[in-house]
Backbone as CSV, one residue per row, in Angstrom:
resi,resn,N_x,N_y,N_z,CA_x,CA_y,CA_z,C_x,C_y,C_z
1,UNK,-73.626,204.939,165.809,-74.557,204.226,166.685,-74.019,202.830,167.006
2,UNK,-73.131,202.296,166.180,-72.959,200.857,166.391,-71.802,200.854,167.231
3,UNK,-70.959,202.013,167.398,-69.822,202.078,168.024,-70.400,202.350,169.195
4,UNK,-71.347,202.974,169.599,-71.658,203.176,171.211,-72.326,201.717,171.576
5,UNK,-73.448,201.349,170.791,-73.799,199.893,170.960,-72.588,198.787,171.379
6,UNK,-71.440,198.764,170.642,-70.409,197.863,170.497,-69.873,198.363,172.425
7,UNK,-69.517,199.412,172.922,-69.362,199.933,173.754,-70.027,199.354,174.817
8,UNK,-71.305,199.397,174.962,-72.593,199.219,175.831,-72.285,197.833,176.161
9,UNK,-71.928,196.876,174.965,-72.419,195.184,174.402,-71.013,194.853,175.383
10,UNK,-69.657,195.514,175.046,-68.381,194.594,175.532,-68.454,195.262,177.201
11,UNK,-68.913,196.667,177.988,-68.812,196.782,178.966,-69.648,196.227,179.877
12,UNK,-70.900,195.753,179.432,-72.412,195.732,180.174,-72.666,193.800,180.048
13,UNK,-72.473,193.187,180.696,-72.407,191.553,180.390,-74.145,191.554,180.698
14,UNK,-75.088,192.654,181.556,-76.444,192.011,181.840,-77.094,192.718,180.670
15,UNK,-76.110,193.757,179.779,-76.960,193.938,178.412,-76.936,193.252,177.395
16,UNK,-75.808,192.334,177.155,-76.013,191.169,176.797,-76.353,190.087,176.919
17,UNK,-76.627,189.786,178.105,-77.751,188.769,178.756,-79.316,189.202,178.152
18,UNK,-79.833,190.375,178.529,-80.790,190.987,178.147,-81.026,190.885,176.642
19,UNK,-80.147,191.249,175.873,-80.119,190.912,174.393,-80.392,189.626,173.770
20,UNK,-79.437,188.385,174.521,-79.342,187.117,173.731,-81.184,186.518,174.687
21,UNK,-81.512,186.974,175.749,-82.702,186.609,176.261,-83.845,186.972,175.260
22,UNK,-83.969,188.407,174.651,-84.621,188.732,173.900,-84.814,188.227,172.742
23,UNK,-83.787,187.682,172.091,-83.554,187.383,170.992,-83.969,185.971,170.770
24,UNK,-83.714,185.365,171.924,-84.487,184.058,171.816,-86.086,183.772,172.088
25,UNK,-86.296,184.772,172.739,-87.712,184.976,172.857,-88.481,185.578,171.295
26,UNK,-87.911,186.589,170.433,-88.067,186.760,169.081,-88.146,185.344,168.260
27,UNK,-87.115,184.645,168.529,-87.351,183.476,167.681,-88.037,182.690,167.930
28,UNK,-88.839,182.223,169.816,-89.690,181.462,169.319,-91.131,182.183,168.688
29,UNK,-90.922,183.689,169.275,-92.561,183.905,168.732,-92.487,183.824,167.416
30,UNK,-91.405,184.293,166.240,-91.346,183.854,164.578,-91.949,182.652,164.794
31,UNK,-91.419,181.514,165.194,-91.718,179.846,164.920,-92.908,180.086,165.349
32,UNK,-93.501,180.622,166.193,-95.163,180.522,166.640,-96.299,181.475,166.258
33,UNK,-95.594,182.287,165.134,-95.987,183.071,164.312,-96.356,182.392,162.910
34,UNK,-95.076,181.610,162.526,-95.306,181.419,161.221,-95.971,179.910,161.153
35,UNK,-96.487,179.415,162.421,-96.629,178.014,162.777,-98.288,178.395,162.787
36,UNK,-98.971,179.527,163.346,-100.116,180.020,163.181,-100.980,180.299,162.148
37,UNK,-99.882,180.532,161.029,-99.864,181.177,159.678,-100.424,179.742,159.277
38,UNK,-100.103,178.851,159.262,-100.478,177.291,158.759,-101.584,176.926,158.975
C-alpha cells in the first residue's frame, strides 16, 4: 500500500497539495480541539 501511495505522492503534485492542505487543516482542528478541552 505504501508503494502505490509513494507512486500516487511523487507522480500527482495536486495529491500532494491536497495532502499537505489537509494536513494542515488536521492540525488546526487538534489545536482547536484540545484548546476546547480547556
Amino acid at each position: 500500500m505504501s508503494k502505490i501511495y509513494y507512486k500516487i505522492y511523487k507522480y500527482f503534485p495536486i495529491v500532494r497539495y491536497i495532502q499537505i492542505k489537509t494536513y494542515k487543516q488536521y492540525e488546526v482542528y487538534k489545536i482547536y480541539f484540545l484548546a476546547s478541552k480547556k
